[in-house]
C-alpha positions in Angstrom: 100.3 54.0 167.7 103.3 56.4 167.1 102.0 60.8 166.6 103.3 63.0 164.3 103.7 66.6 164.8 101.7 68.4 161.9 103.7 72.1 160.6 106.6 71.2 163.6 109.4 72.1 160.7 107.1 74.8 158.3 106.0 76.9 161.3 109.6 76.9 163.0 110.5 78.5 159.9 107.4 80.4 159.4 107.9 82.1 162.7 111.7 83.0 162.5 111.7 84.6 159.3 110.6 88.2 158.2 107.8 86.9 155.8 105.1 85.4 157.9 103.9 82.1 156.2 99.5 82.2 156.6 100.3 79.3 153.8 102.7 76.2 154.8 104.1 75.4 151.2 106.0 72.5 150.8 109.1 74.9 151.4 111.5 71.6 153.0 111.2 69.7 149.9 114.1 70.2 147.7 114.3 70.5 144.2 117.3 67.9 143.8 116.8 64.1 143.9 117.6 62.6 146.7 118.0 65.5 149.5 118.1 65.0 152.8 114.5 66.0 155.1 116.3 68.3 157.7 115.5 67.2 161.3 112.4 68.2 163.1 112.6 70.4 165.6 112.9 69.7 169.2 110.4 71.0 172.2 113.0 73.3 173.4 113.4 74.9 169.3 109.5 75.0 169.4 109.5 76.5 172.4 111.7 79.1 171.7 109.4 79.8 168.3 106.2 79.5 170.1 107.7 82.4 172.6 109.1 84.6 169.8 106.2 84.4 167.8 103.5 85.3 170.7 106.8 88.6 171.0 106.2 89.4 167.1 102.3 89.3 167.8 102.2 91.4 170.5 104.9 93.8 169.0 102.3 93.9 165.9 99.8 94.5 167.8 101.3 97.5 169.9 102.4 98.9 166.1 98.5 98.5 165.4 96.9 100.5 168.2 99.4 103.0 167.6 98.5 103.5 163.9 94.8 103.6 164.9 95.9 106.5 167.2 97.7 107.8 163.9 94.2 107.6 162.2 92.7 109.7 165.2 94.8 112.3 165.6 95.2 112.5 161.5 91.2 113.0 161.6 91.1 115.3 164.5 89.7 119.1 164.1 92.8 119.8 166.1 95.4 118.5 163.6 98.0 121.0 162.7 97.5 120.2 159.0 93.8 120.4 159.5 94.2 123.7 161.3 96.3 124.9 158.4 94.0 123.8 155.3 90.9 125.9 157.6 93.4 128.5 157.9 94.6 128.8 154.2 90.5 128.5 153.2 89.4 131.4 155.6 92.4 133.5 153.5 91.2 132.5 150.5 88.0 133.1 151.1 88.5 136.6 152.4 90.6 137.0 149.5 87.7 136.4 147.0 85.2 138.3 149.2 87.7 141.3 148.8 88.0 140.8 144.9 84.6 140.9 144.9 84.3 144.4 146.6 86.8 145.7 144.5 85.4 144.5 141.0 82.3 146.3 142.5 84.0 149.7 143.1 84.8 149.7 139.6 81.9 149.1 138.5 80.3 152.0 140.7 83.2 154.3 139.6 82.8 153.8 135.8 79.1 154.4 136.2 79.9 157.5 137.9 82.0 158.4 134.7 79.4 157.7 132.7 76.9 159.6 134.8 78.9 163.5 134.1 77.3 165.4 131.5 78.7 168.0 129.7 78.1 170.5 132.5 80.5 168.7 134.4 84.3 170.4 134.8 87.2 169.2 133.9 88.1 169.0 137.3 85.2 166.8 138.3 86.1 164.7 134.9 89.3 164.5 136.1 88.5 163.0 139.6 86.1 160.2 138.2 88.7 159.4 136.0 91.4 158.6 138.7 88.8 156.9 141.0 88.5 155.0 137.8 92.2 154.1 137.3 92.8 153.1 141.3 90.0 151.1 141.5 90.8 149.3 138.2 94.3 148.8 139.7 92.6 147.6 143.3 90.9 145.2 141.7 93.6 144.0 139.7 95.7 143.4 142.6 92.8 141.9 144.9 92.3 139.3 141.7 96.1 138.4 142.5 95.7 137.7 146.0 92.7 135.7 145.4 94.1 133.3 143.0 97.1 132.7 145.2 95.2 132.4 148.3 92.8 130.4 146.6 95.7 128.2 145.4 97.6 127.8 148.8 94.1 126.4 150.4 94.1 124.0 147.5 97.3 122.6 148.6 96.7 122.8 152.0 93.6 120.8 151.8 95.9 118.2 149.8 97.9 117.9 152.5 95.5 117.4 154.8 93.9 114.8 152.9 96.9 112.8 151.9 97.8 112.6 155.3 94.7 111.0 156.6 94.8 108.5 153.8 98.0 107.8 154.6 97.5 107.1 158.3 94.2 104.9 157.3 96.4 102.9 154.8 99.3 102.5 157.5 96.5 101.0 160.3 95.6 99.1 157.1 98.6 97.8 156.9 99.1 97.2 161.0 95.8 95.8 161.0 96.9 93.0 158.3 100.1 92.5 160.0 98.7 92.0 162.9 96.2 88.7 161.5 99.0 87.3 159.7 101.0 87.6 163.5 98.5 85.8 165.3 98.1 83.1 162.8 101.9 82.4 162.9 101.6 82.5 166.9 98.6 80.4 166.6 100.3 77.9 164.5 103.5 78.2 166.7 101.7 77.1 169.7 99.8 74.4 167.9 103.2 72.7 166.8 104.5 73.1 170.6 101.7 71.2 172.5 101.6 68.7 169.4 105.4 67.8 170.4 104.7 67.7 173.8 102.0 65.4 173.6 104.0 63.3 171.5 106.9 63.0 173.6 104.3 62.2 176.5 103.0 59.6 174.4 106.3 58.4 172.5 109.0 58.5 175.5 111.6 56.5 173.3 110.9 58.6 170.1 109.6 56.6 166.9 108.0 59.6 165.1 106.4 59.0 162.2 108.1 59.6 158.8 107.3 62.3 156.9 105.7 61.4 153.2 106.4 63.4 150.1 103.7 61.3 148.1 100.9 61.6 150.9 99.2 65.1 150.3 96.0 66.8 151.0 94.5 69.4 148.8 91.9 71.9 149.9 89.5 72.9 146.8 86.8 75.7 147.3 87.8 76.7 150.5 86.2 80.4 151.0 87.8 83.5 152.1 84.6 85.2 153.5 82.2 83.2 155.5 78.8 84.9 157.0 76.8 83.7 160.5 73.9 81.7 159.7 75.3 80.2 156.7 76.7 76.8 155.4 80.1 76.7 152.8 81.0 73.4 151.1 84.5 72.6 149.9 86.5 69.4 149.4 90.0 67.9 150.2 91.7 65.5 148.0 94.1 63.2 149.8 95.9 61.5 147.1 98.7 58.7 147.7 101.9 59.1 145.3 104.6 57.1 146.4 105.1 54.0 145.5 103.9 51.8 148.3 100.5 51.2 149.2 98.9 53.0 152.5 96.7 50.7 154.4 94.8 53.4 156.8 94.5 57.0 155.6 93.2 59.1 157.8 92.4 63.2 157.4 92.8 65.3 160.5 90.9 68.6 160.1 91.1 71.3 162.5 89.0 74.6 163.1 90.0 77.9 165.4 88.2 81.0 165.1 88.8 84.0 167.1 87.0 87.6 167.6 88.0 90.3 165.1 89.9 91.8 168.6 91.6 88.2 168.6 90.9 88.1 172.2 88.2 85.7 172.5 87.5 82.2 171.0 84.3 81.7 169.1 85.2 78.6 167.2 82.1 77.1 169.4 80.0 79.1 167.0 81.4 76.9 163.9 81.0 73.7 163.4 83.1 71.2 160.4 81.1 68.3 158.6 82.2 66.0 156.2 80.7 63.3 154.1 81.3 61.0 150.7 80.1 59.2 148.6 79.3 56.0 150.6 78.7 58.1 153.9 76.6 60.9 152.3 75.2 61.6 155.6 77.1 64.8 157.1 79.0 64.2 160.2 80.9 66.6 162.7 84.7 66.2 162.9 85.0 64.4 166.3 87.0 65.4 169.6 90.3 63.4 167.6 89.7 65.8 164.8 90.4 62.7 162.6 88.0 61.7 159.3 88.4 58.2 159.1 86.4 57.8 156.0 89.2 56.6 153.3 90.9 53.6 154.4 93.7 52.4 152.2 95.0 53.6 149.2 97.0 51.9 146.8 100.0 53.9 144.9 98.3 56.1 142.9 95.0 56.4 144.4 92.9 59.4 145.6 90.1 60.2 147.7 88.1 62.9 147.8 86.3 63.8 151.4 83.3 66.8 151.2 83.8 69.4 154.3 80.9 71.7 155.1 81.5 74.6 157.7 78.7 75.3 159.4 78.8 79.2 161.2 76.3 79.8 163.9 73.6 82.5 163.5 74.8 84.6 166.4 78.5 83.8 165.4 80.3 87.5 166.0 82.5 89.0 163.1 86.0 87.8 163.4 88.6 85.3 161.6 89.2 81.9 161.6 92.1 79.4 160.7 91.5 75.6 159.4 94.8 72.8 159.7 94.3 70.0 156.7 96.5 67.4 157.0 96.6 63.4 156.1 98.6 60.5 158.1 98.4 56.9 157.0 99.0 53.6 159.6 100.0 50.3 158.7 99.9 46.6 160.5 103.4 46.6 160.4 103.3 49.5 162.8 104.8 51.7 159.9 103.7 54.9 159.8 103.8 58.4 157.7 102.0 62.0 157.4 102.0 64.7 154.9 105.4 67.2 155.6 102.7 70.1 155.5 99.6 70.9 156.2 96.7 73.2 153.9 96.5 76.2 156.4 93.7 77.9 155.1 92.8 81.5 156.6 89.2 83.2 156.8 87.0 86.2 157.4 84.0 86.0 159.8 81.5 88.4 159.1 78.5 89.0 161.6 74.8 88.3 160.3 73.0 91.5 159.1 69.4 91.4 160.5 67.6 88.1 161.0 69.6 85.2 159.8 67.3 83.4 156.7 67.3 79.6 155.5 71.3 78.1 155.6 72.2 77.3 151.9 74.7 74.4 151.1 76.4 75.6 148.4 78.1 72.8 145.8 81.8 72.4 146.3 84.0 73.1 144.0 85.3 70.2 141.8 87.4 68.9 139.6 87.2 65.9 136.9 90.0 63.1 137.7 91.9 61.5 134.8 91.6 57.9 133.7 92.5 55.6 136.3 92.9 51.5 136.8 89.4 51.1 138.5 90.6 50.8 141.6 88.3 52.9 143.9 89.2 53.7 147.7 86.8 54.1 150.4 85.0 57.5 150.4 84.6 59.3 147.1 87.9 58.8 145.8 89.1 57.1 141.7 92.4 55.6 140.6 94.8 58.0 139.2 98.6 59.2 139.1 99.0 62.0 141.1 101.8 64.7 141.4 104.6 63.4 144.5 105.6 67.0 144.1 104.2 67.5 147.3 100.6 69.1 146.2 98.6 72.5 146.5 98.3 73.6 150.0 95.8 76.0 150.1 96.5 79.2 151.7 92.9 81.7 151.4 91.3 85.4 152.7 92.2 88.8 152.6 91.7 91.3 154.9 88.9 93.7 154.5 90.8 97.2 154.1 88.2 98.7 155.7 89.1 100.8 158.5 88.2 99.3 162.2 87.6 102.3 164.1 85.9 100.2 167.0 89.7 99.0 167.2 90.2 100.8 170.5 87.1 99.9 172.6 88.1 96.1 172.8 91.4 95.4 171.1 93.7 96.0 174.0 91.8 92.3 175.5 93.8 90.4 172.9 97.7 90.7 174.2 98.4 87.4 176.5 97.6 83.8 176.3 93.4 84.7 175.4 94.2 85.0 171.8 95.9 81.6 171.3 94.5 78.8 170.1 95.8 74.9 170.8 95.4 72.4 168.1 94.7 69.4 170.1 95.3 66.1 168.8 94.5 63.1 171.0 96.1 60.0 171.0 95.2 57.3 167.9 95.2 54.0 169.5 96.7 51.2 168.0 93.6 49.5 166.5 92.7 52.6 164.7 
């Protein structure tokens, strides 16, 4: 049975342009009928992708442990804008503590004023009077300094402070960078080993066709996940061309790495999936196909329930999932969706001892009127859009600064933080 390669064209791309795609769009099908699908790309282009990717990864993560360093020295004691903003307070500060001793002398000099009775002379008069008058004028000017040196720590500390938000939102930024690099690299080398395999399998070529009207669409997919917990979602793999698909399978992949990226802990998760006529969950198998759909007519959809399953001891990190559909026919004709839902996700650890696993409800939706036709699985009988459907793209980073960063981090440059997709061989009688 002839292999397909799954994001071969929408990760070549992904990976040579500025804007890293986490998301594969449907971004090779034009707008005008009747375009031409550009060619996939070879071994050797995928190759060279695979290779420039694992470059921008390592080049983003250089750019990250030099913005935690940033964040460091920004917070240091010894920081020349820190020194300065202690400097300009300890002015201030002996600036108010000299205002204060100079509002006091003339308060003690009018008292003596106040104190001289008529038996004083004038002469004695006269000299409380002008200890009077240059204290007034001491205090007067002491006031000055205080409110300016008062002012300048003000702005010091300002500085000070915007500069260490700065540096926390620039590793912020790294550290985002960074995820979205190693996805792309991820997906880079996933396409590569996908083409080699089938070349080893396909010597003489015959690649499957690439079909607009076959799509997958991820619904409820989460962005957070925790250890020790269960999250349900769906995919709906719809057929909207015109012919009639007499095998549909789903291939569903999961990769999860340490928040470092250096270490693989996608052991720690597990993906189900079940319908309506196999309501018992099962785990995605070693061919990460679903084979739960079987043929669909133009115009049918089937809707396949995923559960991801994360392991109580399941460290805090991020994880990728590939969604894709290909369909096989007795004629030995053969297609696959032109992009896959590439759907990105936090990993955070368990927080004390891990309680029951909940299965939460998967998002759905309510399908349209059909023709009664009903696929295998949980699928009904409507249009659907050939527009190439929603690919799912989901997660944010947590802005939160990872000041851990430096203990571990370093362990992620080289091969360690890449993940295969593997894709065995479908034999003919699948």
């Amino acid at each position: 049975m002839k292999i397909r390669r799954i994001l071969a064209t929408a990760v070549a791309v992904a990976v040579t342009t500025p804007a890293v795609m986490l998301s594969v769009t449907p971004a090779f099908a034009d707008t005008k009928p009747g375009a031409q699908t550009p060619a996939k790309p070879t071994v050797k282009e995928l190759e060279k992708a695979a290779a420039e990717a694992q470059k921008a990864y390592e080049e983003a993560f250089a750019a990250e442990k030099a913005a935690y360093q940033a964040v460091e020295d920004a917070v240091s004691d010894t920081a020349p804008l820190t020194v300065a903003a202690k400097a300009a307070r300890k002015a201030a500060d002996d600036a108010a503590t000299a205002k204060f001793k100079a509002d006091t002398a003339v308060t003690d000099a009018q008292d003596v004023l106040d104190a001289l009775t008529e038996e004083a002379t004038e002469a004695e008069r006269a000299g409380a009077e002008k200890t009077l008058a240059d204290a007034k004028t001491a205090a007067e000017a002491a006031a000055t300094t205080a409110t300016t040196a008062e002012a300048d720590a003000k702005a010091a500390r300002k500085l000070s402070d915007d500069a260490k938000v700065e540096a926390f939102r620039a590793l912020s930024t790294a550290q985002d960078a960074t995820k979205k690099a190693l996805a792309a690299s991820t997906a880079a080398d996933a396409a590569l080993e996908r083409a080699k395999r089938e070349e080893e399998e396909n010597p003489g070529g015959g690649d499957c066709v690439d079909e607009p009207g076959l799509t997958t669409v991820v619904k409820g997919f989460p962005s957070k996940v925790t250890a020790g917990t269960r999250t349900a979602f769906s995919v709906r793999v719809a057929n909207g061309s015109d012919k009639e698909m007499e095998k549909v399978l789903t291939y569903a992949s999961l990769h999860a790495t340490d928040k470092g990226g250096s270490k693989d802990i996608a052991t720690y998760l597990k993906l189900k999936w079940s319908t309506e006529k196999s309501p018992k969950w099962q785990t995605v198998d070693g061919d990460l196909y679903i084979d739960a759909i079987g043929a669909l007519k133009p115009g049918e959809q089937a809707e396949i329930k995923l559960r991801l399953d994360v392991d109580a001891k399941t460290p805090a990190g991020q994880g990728l999932t590939f969604i894709a559909g290909d369909y096989f026919n007795k004629d030995g004709s053969c297609g696959l969706t032109p992009d896959a839902a590439v759907n990105e996700f936090d990993i955070k650890a368990a927080t004390g001892k891990p309680g029951a696993k909940p299965t939460p409800t998967p998002s759905t939706s309510t399908p349209a009127a059909g023709s009664g036709a009903t696929p295998q699985g949980s699928g009904s009988s409507v249009p659907v859009d050939t527009t190439g459907g929603t690919l799912a793209a989901t997660g944010s980073s947590d802005t939160t600064t990872q000041l851990a960063l430096a203990s571990g981090a370093a362990l992620a440059l080289g091969a360690g933080a890449m993940f295969v997709v593997r894709r065995r061989k479908v034999g003919s009688d699948a």
